[in-house]
C-alpha positions as CSV (number, residue, x, y, z in Angstrom):
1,X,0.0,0.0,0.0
2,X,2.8,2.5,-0.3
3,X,4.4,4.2,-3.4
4,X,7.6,3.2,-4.5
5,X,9.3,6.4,-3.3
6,X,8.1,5.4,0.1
7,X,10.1,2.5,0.5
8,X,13.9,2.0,1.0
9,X,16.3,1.2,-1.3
10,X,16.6,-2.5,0.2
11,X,12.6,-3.0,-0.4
12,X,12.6,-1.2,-3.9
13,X,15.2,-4.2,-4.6
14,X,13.3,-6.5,-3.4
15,X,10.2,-5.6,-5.1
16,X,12.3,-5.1,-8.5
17,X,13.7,-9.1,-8.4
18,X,10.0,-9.8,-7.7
19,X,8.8,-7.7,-10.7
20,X,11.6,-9.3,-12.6
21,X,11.3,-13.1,-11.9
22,X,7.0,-12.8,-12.6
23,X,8.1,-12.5,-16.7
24,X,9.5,-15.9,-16.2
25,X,12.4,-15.1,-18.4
26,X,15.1,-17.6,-19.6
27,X,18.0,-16.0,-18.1
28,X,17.9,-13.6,-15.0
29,X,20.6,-11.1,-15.3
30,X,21.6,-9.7,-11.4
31,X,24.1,-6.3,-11.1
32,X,24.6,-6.5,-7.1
33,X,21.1,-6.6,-6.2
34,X,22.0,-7.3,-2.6
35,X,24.1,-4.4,-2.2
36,X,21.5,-2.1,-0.6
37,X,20.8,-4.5,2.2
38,X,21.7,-5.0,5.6
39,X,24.2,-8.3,6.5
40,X,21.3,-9.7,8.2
41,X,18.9,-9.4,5.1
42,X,21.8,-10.0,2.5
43,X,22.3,-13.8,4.2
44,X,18.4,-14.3,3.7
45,X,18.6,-13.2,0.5
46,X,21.2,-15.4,-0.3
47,X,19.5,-17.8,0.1
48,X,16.2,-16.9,-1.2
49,X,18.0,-16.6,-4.6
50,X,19.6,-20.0,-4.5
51,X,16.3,-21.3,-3.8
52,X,14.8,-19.8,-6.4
53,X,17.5,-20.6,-9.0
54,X,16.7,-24.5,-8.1
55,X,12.9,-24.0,-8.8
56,X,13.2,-22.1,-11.6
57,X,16.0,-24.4,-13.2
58,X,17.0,-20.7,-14.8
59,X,20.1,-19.1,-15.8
60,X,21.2,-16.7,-13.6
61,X,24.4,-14.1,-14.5
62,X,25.1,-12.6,-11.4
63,X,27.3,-9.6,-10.7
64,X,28.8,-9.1,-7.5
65,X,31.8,-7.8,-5.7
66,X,31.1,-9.6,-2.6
67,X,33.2,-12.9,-2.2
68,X,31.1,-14.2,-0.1
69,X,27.9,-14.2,-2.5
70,X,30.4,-15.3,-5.6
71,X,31.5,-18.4,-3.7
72,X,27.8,-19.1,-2.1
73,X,25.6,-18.7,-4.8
74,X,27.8,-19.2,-8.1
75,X,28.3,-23.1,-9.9
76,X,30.4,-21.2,-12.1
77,X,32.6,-17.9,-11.5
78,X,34.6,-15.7,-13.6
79,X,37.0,-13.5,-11.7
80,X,37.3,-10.5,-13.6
81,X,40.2,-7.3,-13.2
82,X,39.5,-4.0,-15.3
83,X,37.6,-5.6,-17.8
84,X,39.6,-9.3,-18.2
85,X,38.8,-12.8,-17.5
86,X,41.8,-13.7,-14.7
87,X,39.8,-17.0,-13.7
88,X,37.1,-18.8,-14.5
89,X,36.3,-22.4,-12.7
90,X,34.1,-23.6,-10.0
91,X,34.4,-21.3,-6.1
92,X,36.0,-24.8,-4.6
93,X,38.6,-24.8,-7.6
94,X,39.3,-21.1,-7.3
95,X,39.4,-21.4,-4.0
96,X,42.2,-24.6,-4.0
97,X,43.9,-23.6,-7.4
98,X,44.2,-20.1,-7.8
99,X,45.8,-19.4,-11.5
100,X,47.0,-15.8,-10.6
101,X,48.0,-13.3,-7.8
102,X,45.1,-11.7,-8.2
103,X,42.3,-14.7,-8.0
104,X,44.7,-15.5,-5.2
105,X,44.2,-12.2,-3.0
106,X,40.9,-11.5,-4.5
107,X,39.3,-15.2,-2.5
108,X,39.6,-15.5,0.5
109,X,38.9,-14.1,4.2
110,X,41.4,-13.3,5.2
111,X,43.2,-12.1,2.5
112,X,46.1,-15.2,1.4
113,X,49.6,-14.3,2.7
114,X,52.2,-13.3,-0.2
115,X,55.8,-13.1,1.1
116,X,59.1,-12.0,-1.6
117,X,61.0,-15.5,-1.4
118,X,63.9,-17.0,-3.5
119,X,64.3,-21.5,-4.0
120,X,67.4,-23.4,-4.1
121,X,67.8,-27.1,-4.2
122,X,69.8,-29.5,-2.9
123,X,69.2,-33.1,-4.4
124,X,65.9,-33.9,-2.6
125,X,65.6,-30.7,-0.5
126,X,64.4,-27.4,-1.7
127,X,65.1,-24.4,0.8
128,X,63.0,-21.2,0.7
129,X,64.7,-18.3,1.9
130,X,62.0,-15.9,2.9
131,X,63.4,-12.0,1.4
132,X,63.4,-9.4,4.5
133,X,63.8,-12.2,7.0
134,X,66.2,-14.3,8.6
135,X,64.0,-17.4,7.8
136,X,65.0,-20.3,5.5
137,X,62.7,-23.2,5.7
138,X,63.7,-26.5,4.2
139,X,61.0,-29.0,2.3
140,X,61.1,-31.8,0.6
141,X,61.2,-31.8,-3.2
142,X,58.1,-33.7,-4.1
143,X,56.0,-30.9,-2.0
144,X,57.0,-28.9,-4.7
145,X,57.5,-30.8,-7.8
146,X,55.4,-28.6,-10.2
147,X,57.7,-26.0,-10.0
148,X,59.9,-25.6,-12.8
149,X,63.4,-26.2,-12.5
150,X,64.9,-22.6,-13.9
151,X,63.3,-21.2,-10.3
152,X,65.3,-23.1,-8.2
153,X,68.7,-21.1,-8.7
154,X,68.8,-19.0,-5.3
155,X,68.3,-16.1,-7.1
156,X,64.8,-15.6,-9.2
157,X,62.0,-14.1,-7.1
158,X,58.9,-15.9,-6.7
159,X,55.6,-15.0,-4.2
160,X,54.8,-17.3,-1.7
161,X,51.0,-17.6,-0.8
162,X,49.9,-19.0,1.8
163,X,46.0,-19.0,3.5
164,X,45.7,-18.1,7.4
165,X,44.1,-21.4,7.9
166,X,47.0,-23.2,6.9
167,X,49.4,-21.5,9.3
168,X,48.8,-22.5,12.9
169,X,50.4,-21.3,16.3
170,X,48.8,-24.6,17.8
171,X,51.3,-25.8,20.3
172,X,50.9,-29.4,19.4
173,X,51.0,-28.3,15.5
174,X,53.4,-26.5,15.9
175,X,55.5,-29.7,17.8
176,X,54.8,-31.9,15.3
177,X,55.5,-29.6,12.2
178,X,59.4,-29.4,10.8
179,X,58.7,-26.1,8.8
180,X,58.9,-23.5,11.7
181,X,58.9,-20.3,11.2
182,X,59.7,-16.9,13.9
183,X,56.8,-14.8,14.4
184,X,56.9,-11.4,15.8
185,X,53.1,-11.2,17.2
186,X,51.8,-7.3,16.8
187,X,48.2,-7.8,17.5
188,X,45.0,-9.7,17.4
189,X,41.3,-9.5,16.1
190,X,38.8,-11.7,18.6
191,X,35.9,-12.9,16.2
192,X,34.4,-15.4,18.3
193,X,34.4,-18.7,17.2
194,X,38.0,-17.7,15.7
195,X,41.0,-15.3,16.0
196,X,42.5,-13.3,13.6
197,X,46.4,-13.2,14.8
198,X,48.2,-10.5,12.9
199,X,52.4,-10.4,13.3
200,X,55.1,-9.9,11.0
201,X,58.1,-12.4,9.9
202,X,61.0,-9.4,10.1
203,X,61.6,-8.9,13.9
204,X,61.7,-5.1,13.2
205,X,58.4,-5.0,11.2
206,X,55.2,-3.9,12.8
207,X,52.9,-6.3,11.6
208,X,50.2,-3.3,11.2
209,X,51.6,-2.1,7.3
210,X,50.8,-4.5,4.2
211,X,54.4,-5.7,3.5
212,X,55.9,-8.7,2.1
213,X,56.5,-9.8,5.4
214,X,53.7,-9.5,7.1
215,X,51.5,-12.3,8.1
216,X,47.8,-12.8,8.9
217,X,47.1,-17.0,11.0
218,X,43.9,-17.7,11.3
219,X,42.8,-19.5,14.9
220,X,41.0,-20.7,17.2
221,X,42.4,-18.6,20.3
222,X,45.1,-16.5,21.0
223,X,47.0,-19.5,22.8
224,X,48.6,-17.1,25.4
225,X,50.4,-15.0,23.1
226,X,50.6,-11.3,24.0
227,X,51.5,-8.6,21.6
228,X,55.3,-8.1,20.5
229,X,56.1,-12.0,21.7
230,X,58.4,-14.2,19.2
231,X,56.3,-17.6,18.6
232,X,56.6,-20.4,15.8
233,X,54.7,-20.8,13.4
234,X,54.0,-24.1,11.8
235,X,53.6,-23.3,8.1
236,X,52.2,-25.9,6.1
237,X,53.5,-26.7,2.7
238,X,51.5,-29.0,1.4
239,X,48.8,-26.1,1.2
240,X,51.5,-23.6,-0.6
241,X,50.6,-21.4,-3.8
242,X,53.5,-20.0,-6.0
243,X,53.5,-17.0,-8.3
244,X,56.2,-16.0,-10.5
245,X,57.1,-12.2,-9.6
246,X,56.6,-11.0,-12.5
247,X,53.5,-12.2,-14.2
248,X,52.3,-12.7,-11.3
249,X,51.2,-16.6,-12.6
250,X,51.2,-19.6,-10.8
251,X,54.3,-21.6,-11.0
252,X,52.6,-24.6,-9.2
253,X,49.5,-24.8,-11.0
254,X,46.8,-27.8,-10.6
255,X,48.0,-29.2,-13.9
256,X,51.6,-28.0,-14.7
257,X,52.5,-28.0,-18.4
258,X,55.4,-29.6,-17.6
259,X,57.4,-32.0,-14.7
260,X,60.6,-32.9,-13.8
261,X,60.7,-36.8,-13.1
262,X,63.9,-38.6,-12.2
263,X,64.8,-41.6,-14.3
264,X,67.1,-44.3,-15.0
265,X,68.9,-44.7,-18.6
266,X,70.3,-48.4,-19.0
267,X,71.6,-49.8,-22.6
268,X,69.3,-47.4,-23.9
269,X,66.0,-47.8,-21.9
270,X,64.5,-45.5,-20.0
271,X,63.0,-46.0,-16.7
272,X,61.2,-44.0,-13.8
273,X,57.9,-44.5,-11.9
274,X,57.6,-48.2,-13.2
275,X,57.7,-47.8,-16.4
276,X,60.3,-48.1,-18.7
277,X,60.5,-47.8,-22.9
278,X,63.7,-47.9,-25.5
279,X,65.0,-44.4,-26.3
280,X,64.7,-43.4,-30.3
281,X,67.9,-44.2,-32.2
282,X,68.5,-40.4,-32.5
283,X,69.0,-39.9,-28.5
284,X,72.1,-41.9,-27.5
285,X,73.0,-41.2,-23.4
286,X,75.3,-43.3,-21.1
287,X,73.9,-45.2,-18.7
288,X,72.9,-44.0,-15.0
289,X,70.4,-41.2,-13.9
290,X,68.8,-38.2,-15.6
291,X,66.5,-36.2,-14.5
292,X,63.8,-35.6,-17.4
293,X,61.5,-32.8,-17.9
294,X,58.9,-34.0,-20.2
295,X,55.8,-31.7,-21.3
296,X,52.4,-32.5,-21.7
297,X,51.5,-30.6,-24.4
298,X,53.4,-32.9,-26.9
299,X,52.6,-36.1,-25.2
300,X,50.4,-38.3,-27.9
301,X,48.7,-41.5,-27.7
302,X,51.7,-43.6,-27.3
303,X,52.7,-41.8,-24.2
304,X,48.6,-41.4,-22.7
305,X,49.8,-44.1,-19.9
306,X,53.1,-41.8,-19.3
307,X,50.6,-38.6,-19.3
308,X,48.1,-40.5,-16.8
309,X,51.5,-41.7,-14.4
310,X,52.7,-38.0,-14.2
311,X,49.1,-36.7,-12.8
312,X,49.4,-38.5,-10.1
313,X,52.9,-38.1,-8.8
C-alpha cells in the first residue's frame, strides 16, 4: 500500500527481483542486487536466490563484488580485473587452485599471505629463503614438484602464498610440524568462534603495514600470546601457492605444463615410476640417472599411460 518512493532502497530491490522473476524469463541477469541491504537481510537473501534458482532451473548471470555471494551462490565464476577474465572455474577450484596473484588475494577471508622469497635445491631438498627475514625453511622436493626447475637457482623471485588457515600457532601443531617459522606477534582480532592473529616475519616489522612480510594466521584462540612476543609458526606446505614475480602466474599450477621426473637410462631404456621404454635411435646417453623434464602438451597417444602416471605423482 505505499508508493515506490516510500520504500527503501533494500525493499525497492526486493520488489524489482520480484517484478523481474514474474516475466519468467530464460535468463535472470543480477548487477549486485544485494548491495543495498543490511548483512542480516543479505544472508536471507542469499539464500532466497539460490532457492529460487533450483525451482526455476533458470540461468542466472550474477554480478557481484562480494566474495562471499560469488562463492555461495555461483556453480560457475569468472573473476574478472578491469575488464579481463583472470579465472574462471568452479568457487571450490578457485578457492584450491588459484591461476593468478590476483584470484589468489581476491578469494579469500582473510586475505592469502604473499611473502618475496627466493628457492634453491639441494638433491631432494628445496630451501626457501624468505626475502626481509632471517627465515629459511627446508621441504622436501616432491611438496613442490610442479615447480619448474629454472626457479630453483637461489636467485629468481617468486611470491609465496599462503591461506591463514594453513598457518597455525597450535602448540601441538606446531611440535609436530618441521617447517617452523619466527613470528613477531603485533596484535589480534577476537571474532568469536575464531582469531585473527596478525604479526610480522622481520623482527623489526610492525605487523600493522601490508608488507611482504607481514602475516595474517587464522585460529581458534590467541593460545597465550601477548603482543610483541616471538612464537613459531608451523607453516604448512603442502597447502602452498607460487606466483612468478613478474607475471604474477602460478608456478605450481593444478596441472603444470610440464614435470621434472627422475629416471634411470640403462643400454638405452628409460626407466622411472615403473615404467620403462627404449630411447629413439637419435637420443644416445650413457647409462645411469637423468633427470627428465617432459611436457604434456606434446605427449600423444603412445605416451597417454606416461601422461596419466605423471598426474598422479
Amino acid at each position: 500500500d505505499r508508493k515506490p518512493r516510500a520504500m527503501s532502497g533494500g525493499q525497492r530491490q526486493r520488489v524489482a527481483l520480484g517484478r523481474a522473476l514474474l516475466r519468467n524469463p530464460k535468463v535472470m541477469l543480477l548487477d549486485e542486487p544485494l548491495s543495498n541491504l543490511d548483512a542480516k537481510l543479505r544472508a536471507a537473501m542469499r539464500s532466497e536466490i539460490a532457492k529460487l534458482h533450483e525451482e526455476l532451473k533458470t540461468t542466472f548471470i550474477y554480478v557481484t563484488h562480494d566474495q562471499i555471494e560469488a562463492m555461495t551462490l555461483g556453480t560457475r565464476v569468472v573473476v574478472m580485473k578491469l575488464g579481463r577474465i583472470m579465472q574462471m572455474d568452479t568457487p571450490k577450484n578457485l578457492y584450491d587452485y588459484p591461476e593468478n596473484l590476483f584470484v589468489a588475494g581476491f578469494i579469500g577471508t582473510p586475505q592469502m599471505n604473499f611473502f618475496d622469497a627466493t628457492l634453491s635445491r639441494e638433491k631432494e631438498v628445496v630451501s626457501v629463503h624468505f626475502i626481509g627475514t632471517e627465515s629459511v625453511v627446508k621441504v622436501p622436493r616432491s611438496t613442490l614438484r610442479k615447480v619448474q626447475p629454472q626457479y630453483y637457482d637461489g636467485t629468481t623471485p617468486v611470491i609465496v602464498g599462503l591461506r591463514g588457515e594453513h598457518i597455525s600457532l597450535d602448540p601441538e601443531k606446531v611440535a609436530q610440524s618441521k617447517t617452523l617459522i619466527d613470528v613477531k606477534i603485533s596484535h589480534f582480532e577476537e571474532l568469536g568462534n575464531e582469531t585473527y592473529i596478525y604479526g610480522d616475519l622481520n623482527m623489526d616489522g610492525s605487523g600493522f603495514e601490508d608488507s611482504n612480510t607481514r602475516i595474517i594466521i587464522k585460529g581458534t584462540s590467541n593460545y597465550g600470546l601477548v603482543k610483541g612476543q616471538i612464537t613459531k609458526a608451523a607453516f604448512d606446505f603442502t597447502k602452498v601457492h607460487m606466483f612468478d614475480k613478474t607475471t604474477e602466474n602460478s608456478i605450481n599450477p593444478r596441472v603444470p605444463s610440464m614435470n621434472l621426473v627422475d629416471a634411470t637410462i640403462e643400454n638405452g631404456v628409460m626407466s622411472f615410476g615403473g615404467l620403462s621404454f627404449e630411447l629413439p635411435n637419435a637420443i644416445q646417453l650413457a647409462n645411469g640417472e637423468y633427470e627428465v623434464t617432459i611436457n604434456f602438451l606434446i605427449l600423444n597417444d603412445n605416451y597417454l599411460r606416461l601422461f596419466q602416471l605423471l598426474l598422479l605423482l
